[in-house]
N, C-alpha and C positions, 0 to 999 in steps of 0.2 A: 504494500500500500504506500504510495505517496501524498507524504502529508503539505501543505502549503498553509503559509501566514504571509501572505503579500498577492494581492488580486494582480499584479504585475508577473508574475513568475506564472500563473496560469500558461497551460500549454492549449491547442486547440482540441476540445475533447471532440472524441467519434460518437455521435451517438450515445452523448449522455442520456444518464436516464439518473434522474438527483433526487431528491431529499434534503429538506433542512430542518434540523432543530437542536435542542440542547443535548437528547440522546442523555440526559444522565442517568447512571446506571448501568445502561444498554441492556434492557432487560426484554422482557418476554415479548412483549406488544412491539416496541424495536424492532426485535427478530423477526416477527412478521412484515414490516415493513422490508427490512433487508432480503428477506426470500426474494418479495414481489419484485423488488428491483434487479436482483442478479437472472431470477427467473427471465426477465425481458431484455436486460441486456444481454444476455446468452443468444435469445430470442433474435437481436436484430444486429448483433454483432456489434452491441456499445461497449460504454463505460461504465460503470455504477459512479455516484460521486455521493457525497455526504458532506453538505455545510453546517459547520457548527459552530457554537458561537462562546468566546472567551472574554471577559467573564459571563457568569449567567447573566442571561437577560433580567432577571429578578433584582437583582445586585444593582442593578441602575435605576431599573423601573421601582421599584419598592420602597417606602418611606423609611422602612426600616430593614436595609439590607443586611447589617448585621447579624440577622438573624436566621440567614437563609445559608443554610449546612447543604453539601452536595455528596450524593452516595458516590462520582468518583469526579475525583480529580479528573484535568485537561489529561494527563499522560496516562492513566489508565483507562481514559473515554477512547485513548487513540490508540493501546495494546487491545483493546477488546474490541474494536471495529477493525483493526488489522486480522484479527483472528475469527474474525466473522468473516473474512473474503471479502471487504470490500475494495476497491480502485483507487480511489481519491479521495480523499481525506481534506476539508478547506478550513482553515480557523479563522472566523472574523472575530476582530478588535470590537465587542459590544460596547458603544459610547452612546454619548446625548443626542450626538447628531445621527449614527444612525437609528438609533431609534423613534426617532422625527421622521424619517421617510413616511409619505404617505403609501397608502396599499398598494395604488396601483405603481407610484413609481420606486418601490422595493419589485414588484414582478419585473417592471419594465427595464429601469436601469442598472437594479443590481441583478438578477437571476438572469433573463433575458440576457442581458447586453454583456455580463460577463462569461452567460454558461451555454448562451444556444441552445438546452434542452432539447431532446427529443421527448423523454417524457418526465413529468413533475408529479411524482408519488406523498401523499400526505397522510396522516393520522385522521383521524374520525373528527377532531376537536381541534383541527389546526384553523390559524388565526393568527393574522400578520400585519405589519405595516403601523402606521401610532395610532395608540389608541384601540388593537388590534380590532380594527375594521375589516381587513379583508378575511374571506373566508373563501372555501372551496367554490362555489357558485361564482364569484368574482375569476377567481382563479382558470375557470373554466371557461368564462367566457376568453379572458385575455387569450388564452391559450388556442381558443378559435379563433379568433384575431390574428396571432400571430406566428399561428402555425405550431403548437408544439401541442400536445396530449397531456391528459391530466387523471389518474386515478389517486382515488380514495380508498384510504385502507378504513375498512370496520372497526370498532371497540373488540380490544381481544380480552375474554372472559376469561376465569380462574373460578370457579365454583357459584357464577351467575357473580361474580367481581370483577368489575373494570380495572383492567393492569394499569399502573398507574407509579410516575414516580413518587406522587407524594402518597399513593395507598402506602409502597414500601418507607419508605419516612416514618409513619405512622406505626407500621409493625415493629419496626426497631425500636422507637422510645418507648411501643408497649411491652418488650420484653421479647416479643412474638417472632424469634429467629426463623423458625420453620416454615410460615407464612410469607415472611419477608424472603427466602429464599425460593419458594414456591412462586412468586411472582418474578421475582430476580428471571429465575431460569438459571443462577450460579451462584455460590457463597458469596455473603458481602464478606468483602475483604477492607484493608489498610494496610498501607504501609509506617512500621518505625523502626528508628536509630535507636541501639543499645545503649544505654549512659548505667554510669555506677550509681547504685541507692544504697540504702541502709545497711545490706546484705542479711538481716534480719532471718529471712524467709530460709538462708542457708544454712543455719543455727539450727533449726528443725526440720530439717531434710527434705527441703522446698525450695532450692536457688532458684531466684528467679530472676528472668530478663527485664530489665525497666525501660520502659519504649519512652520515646519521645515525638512527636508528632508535627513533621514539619509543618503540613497544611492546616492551616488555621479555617480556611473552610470547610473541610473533611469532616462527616457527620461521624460520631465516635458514639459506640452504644451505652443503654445508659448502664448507669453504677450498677454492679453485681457481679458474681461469676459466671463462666460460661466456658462452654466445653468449645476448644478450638485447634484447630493444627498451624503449624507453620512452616513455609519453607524460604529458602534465599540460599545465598551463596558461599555462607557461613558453613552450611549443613551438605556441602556437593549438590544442590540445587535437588535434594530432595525432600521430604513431606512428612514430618515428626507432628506426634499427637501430642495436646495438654491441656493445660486449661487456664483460664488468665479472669485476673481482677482489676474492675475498674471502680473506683473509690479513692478513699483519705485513710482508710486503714486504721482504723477507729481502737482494734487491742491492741495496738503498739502508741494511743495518741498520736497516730497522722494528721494532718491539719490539709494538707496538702495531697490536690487528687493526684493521681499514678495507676499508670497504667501497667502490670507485671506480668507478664507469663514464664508458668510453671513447664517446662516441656520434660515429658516422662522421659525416662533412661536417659537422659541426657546431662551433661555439666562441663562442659566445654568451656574455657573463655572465649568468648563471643562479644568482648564489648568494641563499640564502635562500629558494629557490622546492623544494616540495612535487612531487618526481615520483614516478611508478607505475612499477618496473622488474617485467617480465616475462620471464621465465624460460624458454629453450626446451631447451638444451642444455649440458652438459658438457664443457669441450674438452680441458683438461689440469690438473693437479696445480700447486701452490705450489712453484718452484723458486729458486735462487740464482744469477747468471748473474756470469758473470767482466766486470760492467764497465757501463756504460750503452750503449755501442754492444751489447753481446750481447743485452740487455734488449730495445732495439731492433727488432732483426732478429727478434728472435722473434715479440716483439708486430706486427709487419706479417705476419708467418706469422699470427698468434692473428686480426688481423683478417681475414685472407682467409679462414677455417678460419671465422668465424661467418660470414660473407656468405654460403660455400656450405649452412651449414645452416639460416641465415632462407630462404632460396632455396624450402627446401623447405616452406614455410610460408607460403604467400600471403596478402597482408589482401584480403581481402573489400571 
């Protein structure tokens, strides 16, 4: 996949057949779009292309953008659409002024005039331009105007549930891993850097890794344990089971949240190294235990409680 951040380094596409949105996630309903598009660029000897937009459109539009967490980051929006099969990859610069485009001169001046489409594939719910005024119907007409095709993809269902990035948003802050995967169509995952903590956890036969998290946008699940794996390139690039806390750590008087993972059979020095924690399960709540041996005993309970739920989750 070639990625591009400048409308100037555009090559002449064949037979594009595009998609724009923020894709965050890249989850279930995504995928469906992505079939439809490769399905017809195969079809008529095109390109698939995907524009998407940095930062989120939310982040500008939104009175309070701070507030607006994203399930992935730009560089893993663009390892997951590479590994989808797509072609082209575009990143626009989301500002004040483009977001001021009106409807039709976003079709006209920027899609049109920079991508020639052959066909403009959208979601059920897409809506464009300031003010988002335009919609499919507009869409449609332009597109008979000036020559290019236009399909609609349908709302893709999950148990009579609209996929949805902010369904899966929802499922994460509610604890709800299995749902929120369920709609993903793959683990939510993060990325962090190893840094030294207290080393507490090694004292009772728990070392654990203490992440640090570059992306300050990156939605991070809420406080509790949870059963998760990890891999990166610390580990030979392959895929160790554990389970990891997010919290203030409340029997040792933590004040301060931290993120740790416990990874079984494992005790490597690993600091400074970059791993991928993935997310499967929720097992229980942020608690205070009377002591480090009660800490203990639980956390042997916490890890046999994630072993039987990776259990249920076989690698491939």
């Amino acid at each position: 996949m070639k990625v591009y951040y400048d409308l100037k380094q555009l090559p002449q596409f064949k037979n594009g057949v595009l998609t724009t949105g923020a894709f965050d996630g890249v989850h279930r309903g995504h995928g469906q779009i992505i079939s439809r598009m490769k399905e017809i660029a195969n079809r008529i000897q095109g390109e698939t292309i995907i524009i998407t937009f940095h930062p989120h459109p939310r982040k500008i539009t939104s009175s309070v953008p701070g507030e607006i967490k994203q399930l992935t980051s730009l560089n893993e929006r663009i390892k997951l659409l590479e590994d989808a099969g797509i072609n082209h990859l575009v990143v626009i610069p989301f500002d004040y002024h483009f977001s001021n485009l009106s409807a039709s001169d976003y079709v006209k001046l920027f899609l049109v005039a920079n991508f020639h489409p052959h066909t403009i594939i959208v979601g059920y719910d897409h809506r464009f331009g300031k003010g988002r005024t335009g919609d499919f119907a507009m869409l449609e007409n332009i597109g008979q105007a000036l020559g290019f095709k236009v399909e609609q993809i349908n709302e893709q269902l999950v148990g009579g549930e609209i996929i949805s990035s902010t369904h899966i948003r929802n499922y994460l802050a509610e604890k709800n891993i299995p749902k929120a995967m369920e709609l993903l169509g793959h683990n939510y995952f993060f990325d962090g850097f190893i840094v030294r903590g207290n080393q507490i956890g090694r004292t009772i036969g728990f070392p654990t890794a203490n992440l640090h998290i570059n992306d300050e946008e990156k939605l991070i699940p809420a406080n509790g344990v949870y059963a998760v794996r990890v891999k990166g390139a610390c580990f030979g690039n392959g895929i160790l089971d554990g389970m990891m806390n997010i919290g203030v750590r409340p029997t040792v008087d933590g004040h301060k949240k931290v993120i740790e993972v416990n990874i079984f059979d494992f005790n490597e020095d690993i600091y400074e190294q970059t791993i991928t924690v993935m997310v499967y399960d929720y097992i229980r709540g942020e608690e205070k235990f009377n002591g480090l041996e009660a800490l203990k005993t639980q956390l042997n309970l916490d890890a046999n409680t994630s072993k039987s739920i990776l259990l249920k989750y076989p690698l491939s």
